[in-house]
VOLUM-905905 format. One line per 4 residues: their letters; for each residue x, y, z of N, C-alpha, C, CB. Coordinates in Angstrom, 1 decimal. Glycine has a CB too. Example, Ala and Ser with C-alpha at 12.3 -4.5 7.8 and 13.67 -1.06 7.14 Angstrom:
residues 2
as> 13.2 -5.7 7.8 12.3 -4.5 7.8 13.2 -3.3 7.8 11.3 -4.5 9.0  12.8 -2.2 7.1 13.7 -1.1 7.1 12.9 0.0 7.9 14.1 -0.6 5.7 .
end
This chain:
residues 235
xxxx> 14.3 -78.0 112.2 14.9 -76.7 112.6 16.4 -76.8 112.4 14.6 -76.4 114.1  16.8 -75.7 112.1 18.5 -75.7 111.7 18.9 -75.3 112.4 19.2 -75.2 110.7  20.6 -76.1 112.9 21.2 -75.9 113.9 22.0 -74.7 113.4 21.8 -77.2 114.5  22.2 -73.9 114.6 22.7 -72.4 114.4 24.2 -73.0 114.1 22.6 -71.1 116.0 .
xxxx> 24.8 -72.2 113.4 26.6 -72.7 113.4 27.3 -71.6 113.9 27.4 -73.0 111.8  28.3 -71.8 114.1 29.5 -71.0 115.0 29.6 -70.2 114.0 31.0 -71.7 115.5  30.1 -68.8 114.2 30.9 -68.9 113.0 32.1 -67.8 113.5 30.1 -68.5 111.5  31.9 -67.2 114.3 33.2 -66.6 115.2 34.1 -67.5 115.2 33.0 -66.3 116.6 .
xxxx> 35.6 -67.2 114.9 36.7 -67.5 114.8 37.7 -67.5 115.4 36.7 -67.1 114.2  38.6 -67.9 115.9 39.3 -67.6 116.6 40.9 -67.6 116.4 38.8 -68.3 117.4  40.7 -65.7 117.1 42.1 -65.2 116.2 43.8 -66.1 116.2 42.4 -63.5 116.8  43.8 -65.4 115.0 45.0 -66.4 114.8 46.2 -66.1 115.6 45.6 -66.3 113.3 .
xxxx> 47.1 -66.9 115.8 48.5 -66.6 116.9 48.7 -65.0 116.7 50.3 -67.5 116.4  49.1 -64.6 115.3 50.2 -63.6 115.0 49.7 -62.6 115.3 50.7 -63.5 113.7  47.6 -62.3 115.4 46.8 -61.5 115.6 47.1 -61.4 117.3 45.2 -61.9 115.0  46.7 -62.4 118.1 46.8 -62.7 119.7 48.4 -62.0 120.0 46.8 -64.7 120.2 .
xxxx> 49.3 -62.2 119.1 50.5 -61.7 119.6 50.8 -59.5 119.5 51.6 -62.8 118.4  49.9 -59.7 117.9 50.2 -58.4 117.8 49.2 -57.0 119.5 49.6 -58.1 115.8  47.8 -57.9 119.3 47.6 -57.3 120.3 47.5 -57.1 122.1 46.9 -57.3 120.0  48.8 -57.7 122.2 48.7 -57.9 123.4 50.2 -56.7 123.8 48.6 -59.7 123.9 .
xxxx> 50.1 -56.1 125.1 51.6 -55.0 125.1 52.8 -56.0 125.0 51.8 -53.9 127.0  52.9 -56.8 125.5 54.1 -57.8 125.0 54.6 -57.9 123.6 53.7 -59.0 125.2  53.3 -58.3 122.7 53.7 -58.1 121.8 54.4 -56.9 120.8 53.0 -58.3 121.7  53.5 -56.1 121.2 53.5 -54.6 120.6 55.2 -54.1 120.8 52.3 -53.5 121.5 .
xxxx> 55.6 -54.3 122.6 56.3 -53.9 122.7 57.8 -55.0 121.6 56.0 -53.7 124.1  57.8 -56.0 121.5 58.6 -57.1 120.9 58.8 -56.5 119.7 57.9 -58.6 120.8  57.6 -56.0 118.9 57.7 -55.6 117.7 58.5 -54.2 117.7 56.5 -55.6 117.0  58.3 -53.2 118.4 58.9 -52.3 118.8 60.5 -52.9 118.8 58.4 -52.0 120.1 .
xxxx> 60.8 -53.5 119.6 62.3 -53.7 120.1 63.1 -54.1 118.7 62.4 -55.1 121.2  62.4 -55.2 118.0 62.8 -55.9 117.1 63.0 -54.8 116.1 61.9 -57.0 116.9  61.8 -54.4 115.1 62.4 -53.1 114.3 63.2 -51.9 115.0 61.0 -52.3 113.6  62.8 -51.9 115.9 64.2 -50.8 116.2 65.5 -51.6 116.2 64.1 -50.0 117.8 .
xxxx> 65.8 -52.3 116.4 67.0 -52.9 116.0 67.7 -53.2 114.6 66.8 -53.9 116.4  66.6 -53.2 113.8 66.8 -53.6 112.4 66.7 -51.9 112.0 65.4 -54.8 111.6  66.2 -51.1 112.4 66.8 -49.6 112.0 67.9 -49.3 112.5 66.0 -48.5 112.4  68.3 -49.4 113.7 70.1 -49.4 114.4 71.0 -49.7 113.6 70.5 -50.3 115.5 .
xxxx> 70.9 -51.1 113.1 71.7 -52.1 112.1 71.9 -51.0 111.2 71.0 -53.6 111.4  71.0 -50.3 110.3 70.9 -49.3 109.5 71.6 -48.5 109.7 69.9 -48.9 109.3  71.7 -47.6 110.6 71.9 -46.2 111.0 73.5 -46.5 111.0 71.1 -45.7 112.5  73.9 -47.7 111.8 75.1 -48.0 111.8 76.1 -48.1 110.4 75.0 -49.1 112.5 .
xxxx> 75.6 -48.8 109.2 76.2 -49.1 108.4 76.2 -47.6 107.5 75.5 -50.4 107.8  74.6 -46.9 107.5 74.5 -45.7 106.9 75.5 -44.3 107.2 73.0 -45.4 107.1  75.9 -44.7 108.8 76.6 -43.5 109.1 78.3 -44.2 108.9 76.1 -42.9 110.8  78.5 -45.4 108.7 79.7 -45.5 107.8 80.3 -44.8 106.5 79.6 -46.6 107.4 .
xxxx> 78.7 -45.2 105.6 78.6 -44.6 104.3 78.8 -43.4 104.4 77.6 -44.7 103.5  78.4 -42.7 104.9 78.5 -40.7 104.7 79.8 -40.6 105.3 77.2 -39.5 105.8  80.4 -41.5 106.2 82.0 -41.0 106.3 83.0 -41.1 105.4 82.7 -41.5 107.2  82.5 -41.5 103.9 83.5 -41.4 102.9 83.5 -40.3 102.3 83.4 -42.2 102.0 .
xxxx> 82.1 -39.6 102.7 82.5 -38.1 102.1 83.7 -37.7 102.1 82.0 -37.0 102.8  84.4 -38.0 103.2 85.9 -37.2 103.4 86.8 -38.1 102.5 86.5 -37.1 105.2  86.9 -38.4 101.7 87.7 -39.3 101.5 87.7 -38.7 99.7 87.1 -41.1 102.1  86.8 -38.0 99.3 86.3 -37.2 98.2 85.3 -37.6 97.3 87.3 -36.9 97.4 .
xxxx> 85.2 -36.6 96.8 84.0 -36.8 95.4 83.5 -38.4 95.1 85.0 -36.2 93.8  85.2 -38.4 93.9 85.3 -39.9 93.5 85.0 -40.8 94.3 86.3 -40.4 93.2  85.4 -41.3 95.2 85.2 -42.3 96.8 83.7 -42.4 96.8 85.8 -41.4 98.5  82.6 -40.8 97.4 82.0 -41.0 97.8 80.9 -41.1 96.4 82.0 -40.3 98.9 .
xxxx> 80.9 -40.9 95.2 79.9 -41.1 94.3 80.5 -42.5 93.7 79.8 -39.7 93.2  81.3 -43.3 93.8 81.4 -44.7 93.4 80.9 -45.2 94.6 82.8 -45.3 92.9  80.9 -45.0 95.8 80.2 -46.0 96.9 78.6 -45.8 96.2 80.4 -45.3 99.0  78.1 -44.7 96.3 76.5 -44.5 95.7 76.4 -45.3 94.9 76.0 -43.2 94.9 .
xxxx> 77.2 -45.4 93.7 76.9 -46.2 92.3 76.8 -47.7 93.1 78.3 -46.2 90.9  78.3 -47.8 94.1 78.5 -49.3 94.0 76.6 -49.6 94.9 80.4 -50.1 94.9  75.5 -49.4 95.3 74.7 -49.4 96.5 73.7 -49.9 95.6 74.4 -48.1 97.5  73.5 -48.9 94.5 72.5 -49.7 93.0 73.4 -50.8 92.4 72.1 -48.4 91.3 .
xxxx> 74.2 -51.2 92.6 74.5 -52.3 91.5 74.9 -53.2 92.7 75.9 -52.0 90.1  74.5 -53.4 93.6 75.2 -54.3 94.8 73.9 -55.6 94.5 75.2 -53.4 96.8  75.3 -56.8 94.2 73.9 -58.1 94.2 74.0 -58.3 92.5 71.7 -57.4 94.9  74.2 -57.8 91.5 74.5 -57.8 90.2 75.9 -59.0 90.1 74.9 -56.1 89.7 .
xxxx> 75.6 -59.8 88.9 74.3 -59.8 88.1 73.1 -61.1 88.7 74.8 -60.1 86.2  73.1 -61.6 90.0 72.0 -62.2 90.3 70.6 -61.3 90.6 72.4 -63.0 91.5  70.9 -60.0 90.8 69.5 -58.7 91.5 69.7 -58.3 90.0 69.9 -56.9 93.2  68.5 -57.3 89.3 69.0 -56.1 88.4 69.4 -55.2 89.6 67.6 -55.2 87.3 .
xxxx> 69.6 -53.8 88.6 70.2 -52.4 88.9 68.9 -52.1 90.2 70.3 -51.1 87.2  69.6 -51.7 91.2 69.1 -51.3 92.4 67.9 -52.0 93.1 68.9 -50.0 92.3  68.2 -53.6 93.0 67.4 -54.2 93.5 67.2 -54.3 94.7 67.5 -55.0 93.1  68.4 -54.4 95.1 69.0 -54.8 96.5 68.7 -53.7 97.4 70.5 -55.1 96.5 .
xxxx> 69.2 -52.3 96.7 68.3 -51.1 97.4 66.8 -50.8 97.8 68.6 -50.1 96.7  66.2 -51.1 96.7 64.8 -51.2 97.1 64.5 -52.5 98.0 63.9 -51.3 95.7  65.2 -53.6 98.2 64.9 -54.7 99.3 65.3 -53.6 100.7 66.2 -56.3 99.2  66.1 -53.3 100.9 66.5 -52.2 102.5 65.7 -51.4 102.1 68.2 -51.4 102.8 .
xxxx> 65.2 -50.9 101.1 64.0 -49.9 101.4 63.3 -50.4 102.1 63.4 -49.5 100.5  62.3 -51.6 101.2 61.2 -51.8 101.7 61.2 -52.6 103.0 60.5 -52.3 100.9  62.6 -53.1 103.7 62.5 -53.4 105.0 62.5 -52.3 105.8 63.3 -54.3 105.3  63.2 -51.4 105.7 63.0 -50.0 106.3 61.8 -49.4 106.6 63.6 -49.1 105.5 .
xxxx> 60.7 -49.2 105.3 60.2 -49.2 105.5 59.0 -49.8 106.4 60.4 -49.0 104.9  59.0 -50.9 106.6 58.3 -51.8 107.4 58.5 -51.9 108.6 58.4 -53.0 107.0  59.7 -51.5 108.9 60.1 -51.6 110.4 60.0 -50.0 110.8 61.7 -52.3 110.8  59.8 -48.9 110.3 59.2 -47.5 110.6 58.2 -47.4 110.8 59.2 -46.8 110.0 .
xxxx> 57.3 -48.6 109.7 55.8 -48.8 110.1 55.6 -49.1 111.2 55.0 -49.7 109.4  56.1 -50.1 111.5 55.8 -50.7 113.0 55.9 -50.2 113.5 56.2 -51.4 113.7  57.1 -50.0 113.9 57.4 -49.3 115.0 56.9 -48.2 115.3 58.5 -49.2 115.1  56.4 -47.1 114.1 55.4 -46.5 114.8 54.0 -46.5 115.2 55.4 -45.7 114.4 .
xxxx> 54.0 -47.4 114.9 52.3 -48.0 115.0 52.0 -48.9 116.2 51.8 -49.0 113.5  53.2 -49.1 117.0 53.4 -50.1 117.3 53.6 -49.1 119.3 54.8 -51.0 116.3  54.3 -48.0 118.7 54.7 -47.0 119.6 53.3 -46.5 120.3 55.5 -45.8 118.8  52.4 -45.9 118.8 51.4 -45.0 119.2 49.9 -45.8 119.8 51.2 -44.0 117.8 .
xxxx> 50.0 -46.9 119.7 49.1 -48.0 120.0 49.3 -48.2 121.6 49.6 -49.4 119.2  50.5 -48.7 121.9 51.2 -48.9 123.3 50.8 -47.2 124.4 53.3 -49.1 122.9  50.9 -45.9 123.1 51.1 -44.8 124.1 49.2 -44.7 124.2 52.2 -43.2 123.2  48.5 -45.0 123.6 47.0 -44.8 123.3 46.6 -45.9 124.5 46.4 -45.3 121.6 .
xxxx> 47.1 -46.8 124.7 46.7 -47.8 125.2 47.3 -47.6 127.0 47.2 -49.1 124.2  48.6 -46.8 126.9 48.5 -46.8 128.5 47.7 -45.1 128.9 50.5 -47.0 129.2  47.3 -44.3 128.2 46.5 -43.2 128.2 45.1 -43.6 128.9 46.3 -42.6 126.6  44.4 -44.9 128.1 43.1 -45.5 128.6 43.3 -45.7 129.9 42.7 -46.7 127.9 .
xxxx> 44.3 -46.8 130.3 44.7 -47.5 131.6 44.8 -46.6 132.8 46.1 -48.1 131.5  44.6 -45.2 132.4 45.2 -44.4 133.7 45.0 -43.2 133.2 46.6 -44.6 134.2  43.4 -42.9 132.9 42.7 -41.4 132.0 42.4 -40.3 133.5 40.6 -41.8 131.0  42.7 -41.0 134.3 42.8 -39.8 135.5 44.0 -39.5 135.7 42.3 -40.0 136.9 .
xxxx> 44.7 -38.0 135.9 45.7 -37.3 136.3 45.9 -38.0 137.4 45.5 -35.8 136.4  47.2 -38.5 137.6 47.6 -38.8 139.2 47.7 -37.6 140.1 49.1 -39.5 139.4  47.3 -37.8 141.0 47.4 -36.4 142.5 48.2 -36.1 143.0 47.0 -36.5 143.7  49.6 -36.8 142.9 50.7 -37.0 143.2 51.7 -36.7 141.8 50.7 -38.3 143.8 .
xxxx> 52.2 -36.2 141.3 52.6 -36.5 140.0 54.0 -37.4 140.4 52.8 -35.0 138.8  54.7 -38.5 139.5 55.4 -39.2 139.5 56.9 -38.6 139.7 55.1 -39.8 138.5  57.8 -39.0 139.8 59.3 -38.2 139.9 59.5 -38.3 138.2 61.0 -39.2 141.1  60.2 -37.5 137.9 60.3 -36.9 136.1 61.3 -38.3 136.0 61.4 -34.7 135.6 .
xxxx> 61.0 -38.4 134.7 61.8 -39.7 134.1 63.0 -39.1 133.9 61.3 -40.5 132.5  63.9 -39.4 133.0 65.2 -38.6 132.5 64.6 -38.4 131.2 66.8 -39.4 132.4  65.4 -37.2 130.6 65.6 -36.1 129.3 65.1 -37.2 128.4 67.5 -35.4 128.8  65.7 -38.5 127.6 65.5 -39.1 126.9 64.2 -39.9 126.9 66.3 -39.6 127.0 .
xxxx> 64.1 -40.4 128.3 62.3 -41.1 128.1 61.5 -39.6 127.8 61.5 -42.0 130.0  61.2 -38.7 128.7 60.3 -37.8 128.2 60.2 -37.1 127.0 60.2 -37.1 128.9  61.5 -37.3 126.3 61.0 -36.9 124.8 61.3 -38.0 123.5 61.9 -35.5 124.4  61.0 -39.2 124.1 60.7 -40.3 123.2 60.1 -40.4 122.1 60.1 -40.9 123.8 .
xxxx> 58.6 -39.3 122.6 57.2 -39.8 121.3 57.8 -38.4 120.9 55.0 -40.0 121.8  57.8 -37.3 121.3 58.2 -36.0 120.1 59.7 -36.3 119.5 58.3 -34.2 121.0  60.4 -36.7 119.8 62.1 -37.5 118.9 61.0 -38.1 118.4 63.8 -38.7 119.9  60.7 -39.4 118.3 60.0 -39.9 117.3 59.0 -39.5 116.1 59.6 -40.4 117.7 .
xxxx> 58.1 -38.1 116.5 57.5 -37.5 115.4 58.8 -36.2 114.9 55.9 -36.8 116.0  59.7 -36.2 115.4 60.8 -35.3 114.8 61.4 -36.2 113.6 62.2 -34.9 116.1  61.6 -37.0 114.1 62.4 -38.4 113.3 61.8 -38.3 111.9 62.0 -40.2 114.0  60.5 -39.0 111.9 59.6 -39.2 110.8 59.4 -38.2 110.3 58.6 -39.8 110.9 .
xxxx> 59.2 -37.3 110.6 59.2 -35.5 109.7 60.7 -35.4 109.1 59.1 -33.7 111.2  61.6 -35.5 110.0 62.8 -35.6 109.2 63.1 -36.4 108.3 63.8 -35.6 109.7  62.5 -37.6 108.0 62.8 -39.0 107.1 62.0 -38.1 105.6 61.7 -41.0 107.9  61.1 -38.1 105.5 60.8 -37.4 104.9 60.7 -36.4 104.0 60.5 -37.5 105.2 .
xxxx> 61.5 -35.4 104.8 62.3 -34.1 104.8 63.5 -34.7 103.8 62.8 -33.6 106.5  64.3 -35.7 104.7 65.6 -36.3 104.2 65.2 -36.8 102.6 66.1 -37.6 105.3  64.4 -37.9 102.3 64.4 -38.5 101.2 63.8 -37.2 100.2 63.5 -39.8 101.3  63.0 -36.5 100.3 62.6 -35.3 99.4 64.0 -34.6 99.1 61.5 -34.2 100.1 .
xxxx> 64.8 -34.2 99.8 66.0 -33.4 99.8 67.0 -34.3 99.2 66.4 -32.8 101.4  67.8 -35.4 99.5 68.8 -36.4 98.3 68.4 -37.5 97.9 70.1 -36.9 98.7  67.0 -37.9 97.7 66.9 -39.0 97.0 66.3 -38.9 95.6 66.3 -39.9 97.7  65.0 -37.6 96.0 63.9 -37.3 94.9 64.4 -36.1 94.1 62.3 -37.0 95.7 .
xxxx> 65.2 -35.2 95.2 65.3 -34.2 94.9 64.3 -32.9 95.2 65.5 -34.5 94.0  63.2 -33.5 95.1 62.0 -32.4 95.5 62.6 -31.2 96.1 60.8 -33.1 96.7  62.9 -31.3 97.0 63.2 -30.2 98.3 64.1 -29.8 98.0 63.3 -30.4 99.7  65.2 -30.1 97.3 66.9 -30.2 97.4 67.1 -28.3 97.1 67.8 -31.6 95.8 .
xxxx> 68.3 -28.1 97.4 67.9 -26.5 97.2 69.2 -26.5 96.2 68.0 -25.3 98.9  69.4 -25.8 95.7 69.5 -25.7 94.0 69.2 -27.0 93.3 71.0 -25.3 93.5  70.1 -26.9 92.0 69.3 -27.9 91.3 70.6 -29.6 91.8 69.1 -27.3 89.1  69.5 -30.2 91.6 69.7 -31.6 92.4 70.1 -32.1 91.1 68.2 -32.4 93.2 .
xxxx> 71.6 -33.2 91.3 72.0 -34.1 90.4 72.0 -35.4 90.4 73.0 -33.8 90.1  71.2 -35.6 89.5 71.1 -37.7 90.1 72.5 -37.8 89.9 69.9 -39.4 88.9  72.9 -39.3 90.3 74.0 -39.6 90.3 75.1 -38.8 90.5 74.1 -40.0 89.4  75.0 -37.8 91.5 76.3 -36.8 91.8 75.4 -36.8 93.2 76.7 -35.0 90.8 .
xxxx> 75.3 -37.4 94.5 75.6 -37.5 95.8 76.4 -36.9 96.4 75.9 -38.4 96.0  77.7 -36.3 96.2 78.4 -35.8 96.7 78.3 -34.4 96.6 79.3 -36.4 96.4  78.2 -33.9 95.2 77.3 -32.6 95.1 76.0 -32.2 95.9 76.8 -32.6 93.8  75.6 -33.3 95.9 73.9 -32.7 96.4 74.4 -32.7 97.7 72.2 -33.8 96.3 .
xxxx> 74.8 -33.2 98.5 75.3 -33.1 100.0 76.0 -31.6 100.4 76.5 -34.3 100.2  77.0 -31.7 99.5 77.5 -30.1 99.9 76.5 -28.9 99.8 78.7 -29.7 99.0  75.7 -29.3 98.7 74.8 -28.3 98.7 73.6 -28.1 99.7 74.4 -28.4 97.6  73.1 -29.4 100.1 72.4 -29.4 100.8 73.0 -28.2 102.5 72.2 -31.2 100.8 .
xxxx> 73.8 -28.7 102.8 74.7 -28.5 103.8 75.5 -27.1 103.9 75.7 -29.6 103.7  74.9 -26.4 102.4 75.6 -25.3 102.6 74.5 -24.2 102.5 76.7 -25.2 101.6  73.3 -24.5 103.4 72.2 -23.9 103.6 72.5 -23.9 105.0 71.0 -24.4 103.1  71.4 -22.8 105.5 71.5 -22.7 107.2 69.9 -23.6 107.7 71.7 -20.7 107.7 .
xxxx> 69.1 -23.5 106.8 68.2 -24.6 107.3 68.6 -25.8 107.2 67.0 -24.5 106.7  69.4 -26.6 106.1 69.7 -27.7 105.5 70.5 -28.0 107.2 70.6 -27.6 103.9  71.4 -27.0 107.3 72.4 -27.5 108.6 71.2 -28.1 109.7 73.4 -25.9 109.4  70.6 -26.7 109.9 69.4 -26.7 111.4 68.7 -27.6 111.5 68.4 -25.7 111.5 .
xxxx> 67.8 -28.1 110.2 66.9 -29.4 110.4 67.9 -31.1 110.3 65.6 -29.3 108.9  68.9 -30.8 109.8 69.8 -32.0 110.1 70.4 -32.3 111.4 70.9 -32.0 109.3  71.0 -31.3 111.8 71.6 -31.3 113.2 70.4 -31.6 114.0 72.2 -29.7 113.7  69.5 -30.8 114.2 68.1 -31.3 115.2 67.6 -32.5 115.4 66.9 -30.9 114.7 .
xxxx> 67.4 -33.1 113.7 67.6 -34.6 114.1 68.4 -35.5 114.8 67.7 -35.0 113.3  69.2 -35.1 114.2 70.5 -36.0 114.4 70.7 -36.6 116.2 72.0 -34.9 113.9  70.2 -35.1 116.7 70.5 -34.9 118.4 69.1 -35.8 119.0 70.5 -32.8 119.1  67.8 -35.5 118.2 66.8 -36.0 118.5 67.1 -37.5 118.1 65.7 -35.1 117.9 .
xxxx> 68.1 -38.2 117.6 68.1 -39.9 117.2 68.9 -40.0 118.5 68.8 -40.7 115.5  69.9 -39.2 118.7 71.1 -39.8 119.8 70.3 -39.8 120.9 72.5 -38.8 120.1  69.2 -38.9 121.2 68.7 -39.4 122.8 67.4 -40.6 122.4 68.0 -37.7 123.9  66.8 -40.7 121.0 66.0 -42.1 120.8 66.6 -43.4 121.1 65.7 -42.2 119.5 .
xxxx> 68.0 -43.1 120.5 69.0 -44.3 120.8 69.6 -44.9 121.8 69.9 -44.3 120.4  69.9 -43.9 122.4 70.0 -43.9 123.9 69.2 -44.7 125.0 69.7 -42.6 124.1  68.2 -44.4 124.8 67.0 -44.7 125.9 66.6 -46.0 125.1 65.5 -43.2 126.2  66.5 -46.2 123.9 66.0 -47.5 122.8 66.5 -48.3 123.0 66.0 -47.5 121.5 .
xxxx> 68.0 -48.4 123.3 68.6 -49.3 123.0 68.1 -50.3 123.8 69.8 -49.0 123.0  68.4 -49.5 125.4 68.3 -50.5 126.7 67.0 -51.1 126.7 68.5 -49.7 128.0  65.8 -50.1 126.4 64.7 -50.7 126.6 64.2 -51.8 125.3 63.7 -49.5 126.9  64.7 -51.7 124.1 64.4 -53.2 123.6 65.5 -54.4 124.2 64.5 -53.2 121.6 .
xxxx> 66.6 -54.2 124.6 67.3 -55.1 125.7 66.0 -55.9 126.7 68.3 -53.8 126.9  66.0 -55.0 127.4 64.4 -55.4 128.3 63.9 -56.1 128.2 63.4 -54.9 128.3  62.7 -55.7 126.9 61.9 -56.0 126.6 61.9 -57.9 125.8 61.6 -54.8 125.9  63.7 -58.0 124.9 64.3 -59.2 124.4 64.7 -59.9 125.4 65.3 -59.0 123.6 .
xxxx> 64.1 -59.7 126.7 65.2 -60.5 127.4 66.8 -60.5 128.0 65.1 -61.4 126.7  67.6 -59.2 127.4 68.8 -59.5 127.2 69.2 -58.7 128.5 69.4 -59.1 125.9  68.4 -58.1 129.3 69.1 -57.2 130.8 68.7 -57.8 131.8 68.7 -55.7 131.2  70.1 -58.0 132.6 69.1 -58.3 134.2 70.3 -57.8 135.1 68.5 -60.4 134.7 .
xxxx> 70.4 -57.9 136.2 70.9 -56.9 137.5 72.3 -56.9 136.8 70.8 -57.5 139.4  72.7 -58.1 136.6 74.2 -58.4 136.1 75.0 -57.1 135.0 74.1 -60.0 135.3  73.9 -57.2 133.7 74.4 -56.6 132.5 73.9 -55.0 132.3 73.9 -57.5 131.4  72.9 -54.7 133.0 72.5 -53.5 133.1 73.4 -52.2 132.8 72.2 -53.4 134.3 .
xxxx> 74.5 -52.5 133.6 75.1 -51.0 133.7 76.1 -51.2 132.3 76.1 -50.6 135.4  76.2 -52.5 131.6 77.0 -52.6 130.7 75.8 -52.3 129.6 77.9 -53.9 130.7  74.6 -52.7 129.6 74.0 -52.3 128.0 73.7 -50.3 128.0 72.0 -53.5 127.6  73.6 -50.2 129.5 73.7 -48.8 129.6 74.7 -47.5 128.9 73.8 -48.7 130.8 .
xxxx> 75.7 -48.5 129.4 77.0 -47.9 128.7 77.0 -48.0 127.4 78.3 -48.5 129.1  76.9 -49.0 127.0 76.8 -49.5 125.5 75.6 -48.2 124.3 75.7 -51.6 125.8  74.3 -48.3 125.1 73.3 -47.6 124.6 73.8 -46.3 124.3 72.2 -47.5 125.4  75.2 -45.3 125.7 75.7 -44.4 125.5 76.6 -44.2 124.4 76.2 -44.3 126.5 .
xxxx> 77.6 -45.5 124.2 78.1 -45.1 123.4 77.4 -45.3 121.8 79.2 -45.5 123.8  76.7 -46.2 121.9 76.1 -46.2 120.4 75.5 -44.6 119.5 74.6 -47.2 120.6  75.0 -43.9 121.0 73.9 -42.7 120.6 74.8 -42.0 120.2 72.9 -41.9 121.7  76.2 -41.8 121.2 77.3 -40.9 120.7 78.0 -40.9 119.7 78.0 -40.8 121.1 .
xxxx> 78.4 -42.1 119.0 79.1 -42.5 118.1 78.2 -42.1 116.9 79.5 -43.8 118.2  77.0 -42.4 116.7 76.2 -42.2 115.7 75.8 -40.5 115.7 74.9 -43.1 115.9  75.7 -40.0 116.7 75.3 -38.5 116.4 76.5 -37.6 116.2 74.4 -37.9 117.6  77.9 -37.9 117.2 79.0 -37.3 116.1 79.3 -37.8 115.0 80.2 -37.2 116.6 .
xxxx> 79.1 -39.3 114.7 79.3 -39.3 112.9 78.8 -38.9 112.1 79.1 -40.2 112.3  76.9 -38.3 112.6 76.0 -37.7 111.4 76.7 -36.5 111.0 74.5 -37.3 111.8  76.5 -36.1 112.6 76.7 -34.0 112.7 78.2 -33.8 111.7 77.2 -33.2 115.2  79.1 -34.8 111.9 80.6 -34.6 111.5 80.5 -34.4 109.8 81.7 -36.1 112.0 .
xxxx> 79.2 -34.6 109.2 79.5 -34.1 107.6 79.2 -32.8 107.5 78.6 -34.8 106.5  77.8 -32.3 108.1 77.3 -31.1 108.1 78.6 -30.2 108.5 76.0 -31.1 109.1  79.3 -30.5 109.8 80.1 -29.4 110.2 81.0 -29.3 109.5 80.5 -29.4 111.3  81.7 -30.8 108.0 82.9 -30.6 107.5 82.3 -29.7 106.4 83.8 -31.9 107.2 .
xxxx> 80.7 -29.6 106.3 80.5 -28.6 104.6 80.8 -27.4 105.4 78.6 -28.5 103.5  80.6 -26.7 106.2 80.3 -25.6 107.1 81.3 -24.8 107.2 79.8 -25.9 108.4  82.3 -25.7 107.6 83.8 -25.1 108.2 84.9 -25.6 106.7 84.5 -26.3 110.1  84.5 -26.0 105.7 85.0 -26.3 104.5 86.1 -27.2 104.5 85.3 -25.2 103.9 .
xxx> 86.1 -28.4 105.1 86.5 -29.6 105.1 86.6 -30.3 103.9 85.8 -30.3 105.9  85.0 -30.4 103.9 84.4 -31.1 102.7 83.7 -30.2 101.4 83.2 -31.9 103.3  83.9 -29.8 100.2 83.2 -28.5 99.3 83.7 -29.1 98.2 83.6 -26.7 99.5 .
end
């Protein structure tokens, strides 16, 4: 008679790590961070708009040829893509797992309902489906062109922007975002803090502050192109 064999497996670390809320939440913290880094450098770049045309369409060029001649032509861009990409994945997958998962934990309405969080936690998961509707929105509108409203010029960035911006939807769905990242950032910041270990009674009110000013700085730097096409700053 043959002896039965095992054959259940036993999951690997990175599997044990991804499903446990610890985890989930780690991965969370972590790509949101590595999108911040982004947001930060990206909302540098759009402040050369003001600086003109030339300025801001040789920064574009210089972004495909960055890393030449060890990368080809826009190598280096498709690398921040595709980490971008990966850390949007997560992090929303990572979000909606965690939100699925404390839904199960507690499928009865409390009787009592809880005291309201603040503005920013309670519109966390809709800022976040705003976000990704707008990412989307965004890359169809200056990257592909798809959406772009008149006609879209590769290599002229600076064109497509004003144009973009000199629509009243173009304004509305940008602005919307923009307000919907400042309170993601806001409330994100501190809580991958948290979650990394990096808060405790001591530093609190400083990464708080910090989280404030990050959300602010980034959402007047977005809003500040839209309003220079608007008020003709920038044309």
């Amino acid at each position: 008679m043959a002896l039965a064999t095992r054959t259940d497996r036993r999951p690997s670390m990175t599997r044990t790590i991804w499903d446990s809320s610890v985890g989930k939440k780690t991965v969370m913290a972590v790509s949101g961070l590595v999108m911040l880094m982004y947001l930060v450098v990206h909302m540098l770049g759009n402040l050369k708009i003001f600086f003109g045309a030339d300025e801001f369409n040789h920064y574009a060029h210089w972004l495909r040829t960055l890393g030449e001649p060890f990368l080809h032509y826009e190598w280096a861009l498709w690398i921040v893509r595709l980490v971008l990409v990966a850390a949007v994945v997560l992090h929303a997958v990572s979000a909606y797992q965690l939100s699925r998962r404390d839904i199960r934990a507690r499928p009865a309405k409390y009787v009592h309902r809880r005291p309201r969080a603040g503005y920013a936690t309670r519109t966390m998961r809709w800022g976040g489906i705003i976000l990704g509707l707008f990412i989307v929105w965004h890359i169809l509108d200056l990257t592909t062109g798809t959406a772009h409203p008149g006609g879209f010029q590769p290599g002229h960035p600076y064109q497509n922007v004003v144009d973009t911006f000199s629509t009243w939807y173009g304004n509305t769905v940008y602005i919307a975002a923009v307000l919907a990242l400042g309170f993601h950032v806001r409330h994100g910041f501190w809580s991958a803090a948290q979650t990394l270990g990096a808060g405790n009674a001591a530093r609190d009110r400083a990464l708080k502050a910090l989280a404030n000013v990050l959300a602010l700085v980034l959402t007047l730097g977005f809003i500040s192109v839209p309003v220079a096409v608007m008020t003709g700053v920038v044309s």
